[in-house]
FINUVO-365063 format. One record per residue (C-alpha): residue in three letters; x, y, z; residue number from 1. Coordinates in steps of 0.2 Angstrom, whole numbers. Each point is the difference from the previous one (the first is absolute). Layout:
<atoms>
(atom ALA; (X; Y; Z); NUM);
...
</atoms>
This chain:
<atoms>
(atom UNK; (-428; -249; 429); 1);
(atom UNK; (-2; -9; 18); 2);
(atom UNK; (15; -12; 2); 3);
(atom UNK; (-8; -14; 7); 4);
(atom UNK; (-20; -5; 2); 5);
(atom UNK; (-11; 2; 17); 6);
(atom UNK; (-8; 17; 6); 7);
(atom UNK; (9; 16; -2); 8);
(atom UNK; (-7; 15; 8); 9);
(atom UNK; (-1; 19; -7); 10);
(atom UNK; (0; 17; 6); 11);
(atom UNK; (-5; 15; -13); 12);
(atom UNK; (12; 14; 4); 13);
(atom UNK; (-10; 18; -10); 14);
(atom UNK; (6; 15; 1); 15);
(atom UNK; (4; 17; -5); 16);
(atom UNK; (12; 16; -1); 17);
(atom UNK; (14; 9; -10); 18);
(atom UNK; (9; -15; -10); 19);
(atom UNK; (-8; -14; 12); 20);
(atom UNK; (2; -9; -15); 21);
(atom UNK; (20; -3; 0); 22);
(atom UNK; (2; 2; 18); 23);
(atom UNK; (9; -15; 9); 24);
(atom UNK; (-8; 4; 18); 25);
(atom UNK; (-18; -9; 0); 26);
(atom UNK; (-6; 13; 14); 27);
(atom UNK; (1; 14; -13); 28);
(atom UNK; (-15; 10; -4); 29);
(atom UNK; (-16; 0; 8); 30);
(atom UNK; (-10; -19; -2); 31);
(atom UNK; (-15; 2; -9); 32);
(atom UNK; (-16; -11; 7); 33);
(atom UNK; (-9; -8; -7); 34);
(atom UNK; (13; -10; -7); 35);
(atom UNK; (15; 2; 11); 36);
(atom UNK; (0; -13; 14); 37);
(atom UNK; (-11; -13; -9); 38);
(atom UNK; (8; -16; 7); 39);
(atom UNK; (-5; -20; -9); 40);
(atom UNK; (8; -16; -5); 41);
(atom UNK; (3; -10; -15); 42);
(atom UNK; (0; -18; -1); 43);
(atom UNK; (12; -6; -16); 44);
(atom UNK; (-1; -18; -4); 45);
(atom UNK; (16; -9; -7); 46);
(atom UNK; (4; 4; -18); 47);
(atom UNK; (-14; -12; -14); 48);
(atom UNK; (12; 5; -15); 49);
(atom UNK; (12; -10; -11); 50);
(atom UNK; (11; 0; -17); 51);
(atom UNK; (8; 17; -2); 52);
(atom UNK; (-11; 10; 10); 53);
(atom UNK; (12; 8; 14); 54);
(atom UNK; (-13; -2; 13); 55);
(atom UNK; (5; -16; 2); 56);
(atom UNK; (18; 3; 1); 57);
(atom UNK; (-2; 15; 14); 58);
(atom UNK; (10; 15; -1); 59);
(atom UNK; (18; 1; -10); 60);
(atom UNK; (12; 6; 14); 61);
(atom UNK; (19; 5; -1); 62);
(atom UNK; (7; -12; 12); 63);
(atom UNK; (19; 7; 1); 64);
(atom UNK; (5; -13; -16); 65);
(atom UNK; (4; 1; -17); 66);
(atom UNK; (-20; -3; -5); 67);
(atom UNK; (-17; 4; 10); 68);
(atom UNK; (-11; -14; 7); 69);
(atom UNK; (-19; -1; 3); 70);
(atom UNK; (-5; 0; 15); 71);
(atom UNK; (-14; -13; 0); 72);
(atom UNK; (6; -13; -11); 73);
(atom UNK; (20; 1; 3); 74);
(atom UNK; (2; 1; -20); 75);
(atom UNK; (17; 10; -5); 76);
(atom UNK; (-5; 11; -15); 77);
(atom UNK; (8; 4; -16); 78);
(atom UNK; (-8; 13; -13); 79);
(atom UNK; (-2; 1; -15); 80);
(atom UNK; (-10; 14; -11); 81);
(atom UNK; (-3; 18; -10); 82);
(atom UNK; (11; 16; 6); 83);
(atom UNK; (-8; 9; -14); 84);
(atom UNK; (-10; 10; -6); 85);
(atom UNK; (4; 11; 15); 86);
(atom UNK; (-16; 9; -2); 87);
(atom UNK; (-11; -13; 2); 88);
(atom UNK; (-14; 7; 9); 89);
(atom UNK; (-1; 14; -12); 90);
(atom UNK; (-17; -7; -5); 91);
(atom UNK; (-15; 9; -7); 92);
(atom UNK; (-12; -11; 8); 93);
(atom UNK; (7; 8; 19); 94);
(atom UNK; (-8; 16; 5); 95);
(atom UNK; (10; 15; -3); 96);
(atom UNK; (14; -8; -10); 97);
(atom UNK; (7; 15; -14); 98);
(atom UNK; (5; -4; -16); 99);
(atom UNK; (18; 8; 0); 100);
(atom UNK; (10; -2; -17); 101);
(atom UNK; (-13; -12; -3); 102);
(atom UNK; (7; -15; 10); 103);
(atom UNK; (-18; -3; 8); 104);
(atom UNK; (-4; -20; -2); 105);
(atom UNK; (-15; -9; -4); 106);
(atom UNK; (9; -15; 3); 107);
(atom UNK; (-13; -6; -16); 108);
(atom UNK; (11; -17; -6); 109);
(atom UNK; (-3; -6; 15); 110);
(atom UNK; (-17; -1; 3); 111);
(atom UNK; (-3; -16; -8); 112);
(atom UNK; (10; -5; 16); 113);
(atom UNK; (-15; 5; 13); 114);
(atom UNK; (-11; -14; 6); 115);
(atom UNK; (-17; 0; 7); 116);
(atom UNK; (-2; 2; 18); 117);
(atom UNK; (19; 10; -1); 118);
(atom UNK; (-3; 18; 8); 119);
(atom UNK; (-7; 16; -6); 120);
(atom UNK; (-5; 17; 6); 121);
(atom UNK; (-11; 11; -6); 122);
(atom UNK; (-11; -7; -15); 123);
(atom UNK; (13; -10; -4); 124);
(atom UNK; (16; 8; -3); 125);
(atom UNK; (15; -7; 5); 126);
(atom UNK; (2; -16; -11); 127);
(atom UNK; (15; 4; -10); 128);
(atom UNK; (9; 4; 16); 129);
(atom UNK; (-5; -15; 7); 130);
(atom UNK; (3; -11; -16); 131);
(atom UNK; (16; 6; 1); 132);
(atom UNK; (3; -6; 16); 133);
(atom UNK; (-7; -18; -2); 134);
(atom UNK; (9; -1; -15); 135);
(atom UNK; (17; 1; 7); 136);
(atom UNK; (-6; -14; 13); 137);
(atom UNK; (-6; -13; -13); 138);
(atom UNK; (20; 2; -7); 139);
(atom UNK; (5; -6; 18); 140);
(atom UNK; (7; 18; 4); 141);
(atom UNK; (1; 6; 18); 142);
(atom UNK; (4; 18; -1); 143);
(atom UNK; (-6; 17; -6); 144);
(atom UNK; (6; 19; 2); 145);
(atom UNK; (-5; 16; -2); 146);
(atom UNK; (2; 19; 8); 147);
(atom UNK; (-16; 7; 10); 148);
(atom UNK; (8; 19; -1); 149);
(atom UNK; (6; 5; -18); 150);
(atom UNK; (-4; 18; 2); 151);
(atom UNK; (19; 10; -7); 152);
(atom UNK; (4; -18; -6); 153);
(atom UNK; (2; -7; -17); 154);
(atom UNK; (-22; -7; -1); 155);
(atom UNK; (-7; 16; 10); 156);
(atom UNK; (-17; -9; 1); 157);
(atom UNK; (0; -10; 15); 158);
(atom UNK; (-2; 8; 17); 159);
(atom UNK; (-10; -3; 16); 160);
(atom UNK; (-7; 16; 2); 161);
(atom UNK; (-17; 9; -7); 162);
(atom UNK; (12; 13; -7); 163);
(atom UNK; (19; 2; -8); 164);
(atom UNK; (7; 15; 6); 165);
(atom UNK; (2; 1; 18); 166);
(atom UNK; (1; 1; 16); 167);
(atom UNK; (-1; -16; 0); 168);
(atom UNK; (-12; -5; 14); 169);
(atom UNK; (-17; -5; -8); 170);
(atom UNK; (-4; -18; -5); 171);
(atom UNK; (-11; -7; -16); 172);
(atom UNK; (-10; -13; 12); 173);
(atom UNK; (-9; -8; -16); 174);
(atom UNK; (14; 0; -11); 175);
(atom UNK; (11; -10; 16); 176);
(atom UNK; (-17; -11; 3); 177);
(atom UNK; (4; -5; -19); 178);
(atom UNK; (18; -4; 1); 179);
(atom UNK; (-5; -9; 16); 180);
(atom UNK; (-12; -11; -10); 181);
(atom UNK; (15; -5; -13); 182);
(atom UNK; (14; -1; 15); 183);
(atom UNK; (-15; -14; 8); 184);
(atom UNK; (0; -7; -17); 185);
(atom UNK; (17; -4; 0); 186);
(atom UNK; (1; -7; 17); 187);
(atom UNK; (-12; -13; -6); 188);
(atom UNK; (11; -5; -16); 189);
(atom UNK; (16; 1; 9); 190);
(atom UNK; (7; 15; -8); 191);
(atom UNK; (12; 6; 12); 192);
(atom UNK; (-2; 22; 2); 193);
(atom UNK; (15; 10; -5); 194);
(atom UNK; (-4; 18; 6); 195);
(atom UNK; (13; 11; -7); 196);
(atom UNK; (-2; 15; 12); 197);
(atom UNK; (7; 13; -10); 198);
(atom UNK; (13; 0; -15); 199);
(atom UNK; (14; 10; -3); 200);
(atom UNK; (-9; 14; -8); 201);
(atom UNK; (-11; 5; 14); 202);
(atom UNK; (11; -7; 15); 203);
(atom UNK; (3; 16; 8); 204);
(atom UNK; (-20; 5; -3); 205);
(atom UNK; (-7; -2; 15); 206);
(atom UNK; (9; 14; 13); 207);
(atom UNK; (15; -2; -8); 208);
(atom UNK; (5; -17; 5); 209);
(atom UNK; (-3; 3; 19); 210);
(atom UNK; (-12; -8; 9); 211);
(atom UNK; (-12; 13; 0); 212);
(atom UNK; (-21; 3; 2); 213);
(atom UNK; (-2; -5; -17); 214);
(atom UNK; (13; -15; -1); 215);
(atom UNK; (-7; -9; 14); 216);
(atom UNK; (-16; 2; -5); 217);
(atom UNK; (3; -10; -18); 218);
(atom UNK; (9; -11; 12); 219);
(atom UNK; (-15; -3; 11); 220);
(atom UNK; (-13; 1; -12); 221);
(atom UNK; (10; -15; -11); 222);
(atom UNK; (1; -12; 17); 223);
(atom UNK; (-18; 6; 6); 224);
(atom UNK; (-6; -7; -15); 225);
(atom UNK; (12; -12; -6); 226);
(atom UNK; (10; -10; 12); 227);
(atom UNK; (-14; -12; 4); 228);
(atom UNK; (6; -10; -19); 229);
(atom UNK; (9; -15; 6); 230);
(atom UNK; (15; 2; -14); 231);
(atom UNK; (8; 18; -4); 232);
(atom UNK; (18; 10; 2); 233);
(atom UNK; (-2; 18; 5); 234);
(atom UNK; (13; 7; -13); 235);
(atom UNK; (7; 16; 5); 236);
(atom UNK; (1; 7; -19); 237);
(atom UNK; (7; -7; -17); 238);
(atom UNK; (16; 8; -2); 239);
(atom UNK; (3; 8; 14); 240);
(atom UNK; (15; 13; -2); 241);
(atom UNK; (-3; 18; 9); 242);
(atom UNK; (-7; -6; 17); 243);
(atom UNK; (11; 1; 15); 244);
(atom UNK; (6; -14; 9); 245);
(atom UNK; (-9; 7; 17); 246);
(atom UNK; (-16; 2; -12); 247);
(atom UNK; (-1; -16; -8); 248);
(atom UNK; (6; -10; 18); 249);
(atom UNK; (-17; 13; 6); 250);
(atom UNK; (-12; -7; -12); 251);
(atom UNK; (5; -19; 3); 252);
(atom UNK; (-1; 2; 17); 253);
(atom UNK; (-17; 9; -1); 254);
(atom UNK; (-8; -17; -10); 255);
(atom UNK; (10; -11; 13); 256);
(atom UNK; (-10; 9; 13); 257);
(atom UNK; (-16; 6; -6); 258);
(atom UNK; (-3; -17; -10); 259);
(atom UNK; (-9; -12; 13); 260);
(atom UNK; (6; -17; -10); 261);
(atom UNK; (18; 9; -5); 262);
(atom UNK; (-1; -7; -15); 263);
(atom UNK; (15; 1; -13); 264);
(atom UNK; (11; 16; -4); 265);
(atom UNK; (11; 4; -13); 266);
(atom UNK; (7; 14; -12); 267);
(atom UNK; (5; 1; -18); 268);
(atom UNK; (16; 6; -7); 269);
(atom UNK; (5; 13; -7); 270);
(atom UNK; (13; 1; 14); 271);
(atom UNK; (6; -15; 6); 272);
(atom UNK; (-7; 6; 19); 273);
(atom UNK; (16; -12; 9); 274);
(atom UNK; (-5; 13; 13); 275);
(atom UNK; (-14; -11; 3); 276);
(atom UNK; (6; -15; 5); 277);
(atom UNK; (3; -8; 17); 278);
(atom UNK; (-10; -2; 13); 279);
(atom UNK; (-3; 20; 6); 280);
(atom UNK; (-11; 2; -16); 281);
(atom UNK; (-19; -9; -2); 282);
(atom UNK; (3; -3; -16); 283);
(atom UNK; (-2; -19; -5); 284);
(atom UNK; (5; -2; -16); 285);
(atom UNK; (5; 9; -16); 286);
(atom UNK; (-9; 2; -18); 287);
(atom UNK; (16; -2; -12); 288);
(atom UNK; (-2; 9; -17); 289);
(atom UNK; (14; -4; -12); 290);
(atom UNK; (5; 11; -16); 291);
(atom UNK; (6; -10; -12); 292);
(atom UNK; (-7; -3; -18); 293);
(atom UNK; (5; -17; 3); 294);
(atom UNK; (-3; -10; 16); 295);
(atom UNK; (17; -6; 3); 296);
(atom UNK; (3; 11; 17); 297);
(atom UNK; (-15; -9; 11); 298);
(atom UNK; (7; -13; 8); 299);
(atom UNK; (13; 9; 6); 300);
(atom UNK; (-9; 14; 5); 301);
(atom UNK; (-10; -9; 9); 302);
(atom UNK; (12; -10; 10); 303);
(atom UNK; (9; 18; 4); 304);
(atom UNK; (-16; 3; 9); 305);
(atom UNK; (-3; -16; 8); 306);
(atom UNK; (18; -1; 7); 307);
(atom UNK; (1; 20; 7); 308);
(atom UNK; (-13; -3; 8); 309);
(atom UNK; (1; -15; 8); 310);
(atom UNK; (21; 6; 5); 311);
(atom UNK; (-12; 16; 9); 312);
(atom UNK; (-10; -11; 9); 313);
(atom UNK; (-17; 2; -5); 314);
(atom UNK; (-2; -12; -16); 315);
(atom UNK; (-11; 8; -12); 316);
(atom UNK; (-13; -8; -13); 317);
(atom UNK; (7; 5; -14); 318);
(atom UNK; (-11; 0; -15); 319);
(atom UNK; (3; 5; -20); 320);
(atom UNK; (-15; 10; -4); 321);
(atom UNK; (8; 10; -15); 322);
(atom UNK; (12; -10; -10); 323);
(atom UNK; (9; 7; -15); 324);
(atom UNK; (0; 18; -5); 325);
(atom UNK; (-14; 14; -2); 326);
(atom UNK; (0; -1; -21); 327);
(atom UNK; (0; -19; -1); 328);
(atom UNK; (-3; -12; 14); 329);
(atom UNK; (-13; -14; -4); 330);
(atom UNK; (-5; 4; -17); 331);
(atom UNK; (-18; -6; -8); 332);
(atom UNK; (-1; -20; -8); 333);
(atom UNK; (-3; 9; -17); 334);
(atom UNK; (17; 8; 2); 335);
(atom UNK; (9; -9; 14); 336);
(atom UNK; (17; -1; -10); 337);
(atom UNK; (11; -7; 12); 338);
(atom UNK; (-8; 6; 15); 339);
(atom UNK; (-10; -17; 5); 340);
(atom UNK; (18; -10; 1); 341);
(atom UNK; (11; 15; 6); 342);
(atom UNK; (-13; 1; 12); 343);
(atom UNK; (-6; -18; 5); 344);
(atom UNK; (19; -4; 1); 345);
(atom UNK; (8; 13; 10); 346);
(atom UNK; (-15; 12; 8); 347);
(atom UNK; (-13; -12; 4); 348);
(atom UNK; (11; -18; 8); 349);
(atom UNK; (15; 12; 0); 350);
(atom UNK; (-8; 10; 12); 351);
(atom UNK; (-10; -16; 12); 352);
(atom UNK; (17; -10; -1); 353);
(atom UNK; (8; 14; 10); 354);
(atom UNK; (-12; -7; 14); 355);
(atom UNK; (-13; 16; 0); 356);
(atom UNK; (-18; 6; 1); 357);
(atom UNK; (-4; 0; -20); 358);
(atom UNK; (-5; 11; -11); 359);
(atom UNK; (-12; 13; -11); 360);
(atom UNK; (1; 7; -18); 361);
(atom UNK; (2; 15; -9); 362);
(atom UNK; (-5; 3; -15); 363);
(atom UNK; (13; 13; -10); 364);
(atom UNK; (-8; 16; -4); 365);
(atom UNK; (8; -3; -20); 366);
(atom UNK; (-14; -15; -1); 367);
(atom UNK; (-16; -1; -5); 368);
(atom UNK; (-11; -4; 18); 369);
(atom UNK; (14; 10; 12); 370);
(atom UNK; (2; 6; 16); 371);
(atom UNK; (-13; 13; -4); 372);
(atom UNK; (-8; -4; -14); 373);
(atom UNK; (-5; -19; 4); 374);
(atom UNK; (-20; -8; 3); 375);
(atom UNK; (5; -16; -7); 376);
(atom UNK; (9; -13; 8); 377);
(atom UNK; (-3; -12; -14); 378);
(atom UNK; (14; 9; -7); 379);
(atom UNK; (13; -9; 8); 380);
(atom UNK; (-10; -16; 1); 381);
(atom UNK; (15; -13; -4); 382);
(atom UNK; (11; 8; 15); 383);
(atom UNK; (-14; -5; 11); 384);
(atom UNK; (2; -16; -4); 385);
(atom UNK; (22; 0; 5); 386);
(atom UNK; (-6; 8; 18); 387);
(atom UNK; (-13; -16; 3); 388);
(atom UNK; (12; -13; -4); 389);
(atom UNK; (12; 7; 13); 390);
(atom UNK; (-12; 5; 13); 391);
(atom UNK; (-7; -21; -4); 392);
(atom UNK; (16; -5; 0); 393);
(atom UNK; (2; 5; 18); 394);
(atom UNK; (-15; -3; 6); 395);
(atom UNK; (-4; -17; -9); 396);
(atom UNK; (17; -8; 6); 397);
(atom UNK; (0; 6; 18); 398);
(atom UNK; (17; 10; -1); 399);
(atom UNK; (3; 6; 16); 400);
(atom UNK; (6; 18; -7); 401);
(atom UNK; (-2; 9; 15); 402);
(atom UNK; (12; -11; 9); 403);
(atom UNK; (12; 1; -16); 404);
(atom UNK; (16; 13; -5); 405);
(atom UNK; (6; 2; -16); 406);
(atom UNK; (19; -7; -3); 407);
(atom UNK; (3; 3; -18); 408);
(atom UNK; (19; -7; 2); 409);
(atom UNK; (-8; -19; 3); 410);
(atom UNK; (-2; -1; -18); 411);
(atom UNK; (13; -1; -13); 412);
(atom UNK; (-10; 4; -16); 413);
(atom UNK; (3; 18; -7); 414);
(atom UNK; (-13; 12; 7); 415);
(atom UNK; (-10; -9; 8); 416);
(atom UNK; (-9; 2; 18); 417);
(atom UNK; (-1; -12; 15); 418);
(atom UNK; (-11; 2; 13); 419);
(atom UNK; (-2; -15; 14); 420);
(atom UNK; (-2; -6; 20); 421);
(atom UNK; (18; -8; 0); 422);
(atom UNK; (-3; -18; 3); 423);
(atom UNK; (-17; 0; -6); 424);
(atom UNK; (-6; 7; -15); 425);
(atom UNK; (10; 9; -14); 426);
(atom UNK; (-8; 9; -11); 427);
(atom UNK; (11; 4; -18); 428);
(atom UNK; (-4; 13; -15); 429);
(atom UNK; (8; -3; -16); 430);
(atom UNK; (-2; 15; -12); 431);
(atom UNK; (11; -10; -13); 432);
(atom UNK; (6; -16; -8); 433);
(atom UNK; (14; -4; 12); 434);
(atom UNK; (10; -15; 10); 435);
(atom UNK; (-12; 0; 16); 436);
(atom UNK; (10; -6; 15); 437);
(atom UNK; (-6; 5; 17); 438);
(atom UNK; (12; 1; 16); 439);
(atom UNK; (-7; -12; 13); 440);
(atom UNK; (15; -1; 9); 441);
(atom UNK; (-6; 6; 16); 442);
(atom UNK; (-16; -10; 0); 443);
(atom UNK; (-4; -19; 2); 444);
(atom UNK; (-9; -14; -7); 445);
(atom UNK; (-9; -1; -15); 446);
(atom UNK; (-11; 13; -8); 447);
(atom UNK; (-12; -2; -15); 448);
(atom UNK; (0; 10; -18); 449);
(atom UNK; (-15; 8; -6); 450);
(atom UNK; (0; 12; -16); 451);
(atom UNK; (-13; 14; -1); 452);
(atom UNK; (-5; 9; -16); 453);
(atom UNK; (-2; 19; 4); 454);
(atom UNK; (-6; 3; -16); 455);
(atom UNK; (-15; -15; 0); 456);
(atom UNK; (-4; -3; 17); 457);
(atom UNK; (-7; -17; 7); 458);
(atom UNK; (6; -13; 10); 459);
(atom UNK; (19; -7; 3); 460);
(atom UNK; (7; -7; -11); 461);
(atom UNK; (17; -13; -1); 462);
(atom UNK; (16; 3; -9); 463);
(atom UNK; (14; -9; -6); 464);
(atom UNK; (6; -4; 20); 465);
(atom UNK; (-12; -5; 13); 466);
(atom UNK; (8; 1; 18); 467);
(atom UNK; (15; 8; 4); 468);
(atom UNK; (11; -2; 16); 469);
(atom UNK; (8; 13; 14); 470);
(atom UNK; (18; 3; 5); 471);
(atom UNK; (5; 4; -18); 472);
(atom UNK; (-2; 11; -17); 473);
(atom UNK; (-14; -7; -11); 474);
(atom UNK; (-6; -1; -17); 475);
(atom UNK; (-17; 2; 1); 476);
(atom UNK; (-2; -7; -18); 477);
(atom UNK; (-11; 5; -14); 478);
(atom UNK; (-18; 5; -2); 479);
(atom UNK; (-13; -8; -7); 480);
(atom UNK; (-1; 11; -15); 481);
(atom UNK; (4; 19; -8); 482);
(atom UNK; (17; -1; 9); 483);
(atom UNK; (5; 16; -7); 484);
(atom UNK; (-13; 11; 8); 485);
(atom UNK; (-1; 4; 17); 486);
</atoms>
């Protein structure tokens, strides 16, 4: 993943020895001819690609803000996708996959989703996996998750290696040339990669937590093979709880300086790791899980995060990547209950109105298609459609979130949120029928009203007031219809 075009020059560095393959100093080991020493260049021609491909963005960067950036175009990013199932590379169609408490996917429903020239490997396997995948894109989502290392964790059947008991120290080449072929896949769709490291299950797995032989080689393999996708977040586990906090400061510091692009790290509570924050850890953001059967704590959860950590000195992207509790969360469209309103209202705008990175889903292990169980994303197909609207919404109207910070106390209306660029653009979230008036005291001149349907999509629309002036409180009218939703 060059960062800029022109002729780049490479060196083949081969070599071997007791555990060359972790070791930090490149003199280690004997070099091996005929490959060691092998010297060339590369030419690399600016980027051909458009549309949501990330290879014509560049690569997503954590830029020491509230949300990353890519580096080729300058674009801010804000994501939205699936946290769940957890296990989604459990898939039969990958060499060497178990079939643990019978969990292991076809990922059959979505086949229908694979298109002609979309890749394969051998024979043809592969589609489902990749259907999946491009289905996810054609909803407008931009995020997907899953844990390469389940071995002691809740699946079992995901796991990098050609064995599952240990030590630890011998890698499933074909199985990782698969993944690779997905992981590529995405890059092409814009599917942003979520590698949950670990979880809290098996944390403490590899050497006991300590940066060990066979923790640095997971580490290692991961980047060696991974860190070349333009968009991904190292995560240092999902609920992490036992791990020290000179262990967990030890593993982000081993992606911070082993990954040559330093992409994205965060972790996952479990604990809330404050220990983390400030500018002595690498860590660049955080992976929030709430636990809620409702979604009412996710705004103000996230702006606990956002504001620590900026008072630390090192602001961290802060994303919502499990909202609600383990039994519930986003249930299916069949039985969604009140789950699609709780969660448009107060996960999904509650959460990007606190002035954040976005979110993924889970899907609550009491529901048909969960955490575990899912190979369907059909199954909460109407939610898509809520996380397009607001990721359009954003993008369609040039709102300058990055630049933006959430200041709830601007609005007068009963729960609602406020996020703006004071002076600028003021962005207002009304969960209810209420009296909107909107305090404009400290800004000047006259501002327009727009009304946006959450719940519809589309363009802008008038309401009952057209233009409002600065250097007061103002009713910001009516909208142009359903005034009692949100």
């Amino acid at each position: 993943a060059p960062d800029s075009a022109g002729e780049w020059t490479w060196t083949a560095c081969f070599r071997a020895g007791k555990n060359v393959a972790a070791a930090d100093d490149p003199q280690t080991g004997q070099p091996l001819a005929p490959i060691d020493g092998q010297h060339g260049t590369l030419l690399i021609h600016p980027s051909d690609k458009t549309g949501r491909d990330f290879r014509s963005r560049g690569r997503l960067d954590y830029v020491g803000q509230r949300y990353l950036r890519f580096a080729g175009s300058g674009e801010w990013f804000l994501k939205c996708g699936a946290d769940a199932p957890e296990n989604f590379l459990a898939y039969e169609d990958f060499d060497n996959t178990p079939n643990h408490g019978n969990r292991r996917k076809s990922w059959q429903p979505h086949l229908r989703d694979w298109q002609a020239g979309d890749p394969t490997w051998r024979d043809g396997r592969g589609k489902g996996i990749i259907g999946a995948l491009n289905y996810l894109a054609t909803e407008g989502l931009n995020a997907v998750s899953f844990i390469p290392l389940t071995i002691e964790g809740d699946d079992k059947n995901v796991f990098p290696y050609v064995a599952e008991q240990g030590p630890f120290t011998r890698f499933d080449c074909s199985k990782l040339a698969e993944w690779e072929i997905v992981f590529e896949h995405a890059d092409q769709l814009g599917l942003y990669l979520h590698f949950k490291t670990l979880e809290t299950e098996n944390e403490l797995l590899l050497d006991g937590g300590d940066l060990g032989l066979e923790r640095r080689m997971y580490y290692r393999e991961l980047i060696a093979r991974f860190s070349h996708h333009l968009a991904l977040n190292w995560n240092l586990g999902e609920e992490i709880n036992n791990a020290s906090t000179a262990q967990k400061m030890s593993w982000a510091a081993y992606f911070w300086g082993h990954d040559p692009y330093q992409h994205h790290i965060v972790i996952h509570n479990g604990a809330n790791h404050y220990d983390l924050l400030g500018p002595q850890s690498r860590l660049t953001g955080f992976s929030l899980q709430t636990n809620r059967s409702d979604f009412a704590e996710v705004h103000a959860q996230t702006l606990n995060y956002i504001r620590r950590s900026q008072a630390a000195g090192k602001p961290w992207v802060v994303a919502c990547d499990e909202p609600g509790d383990a039994t519930h969360a986003l249930r299916p469209d069949a039985d969604a209950g009140n789950s699609h309103t709780d969660g448009r209202k107060n996960a999904l705008w509650g959460h990007v109105m606190a002035g954040v990175a976005g979110l993924e889903w889970y899907f609550g292990y009491q529901h048909a298609e969960s955490d575990l169980t899912c190979q369907d994303y059909r199954s909460r197909d109407r939610w898509w459609d809520y996380c397009r609207y607001l990721l359009e919404f954003f993008q369609n109207n040039k709102v300058p979130f990055w630049e933006m910070q959430s200041q709830d106390a601007l609005c007068t209306a009963t729960d609602s949120y406020c996020f703006c660029k004071p002076d600028d653009v003021y962005v207002v979230y009304l969960k209810h029928d209420s009296q909107v008036e909107l305090d404009l005291n400290a800004a000047s001149g006259k501002f327009t009203v727009h009304w946006y349907d959450p719940r519809r999509g589309g363009d802008l629309q008038s309401g009952s007031v057209a233009s409002v002036d600065g250097r007061g409180t103002r009713d910001l009218g009516r909208p142009p219809r359903s005034p009692a939703e949100d």
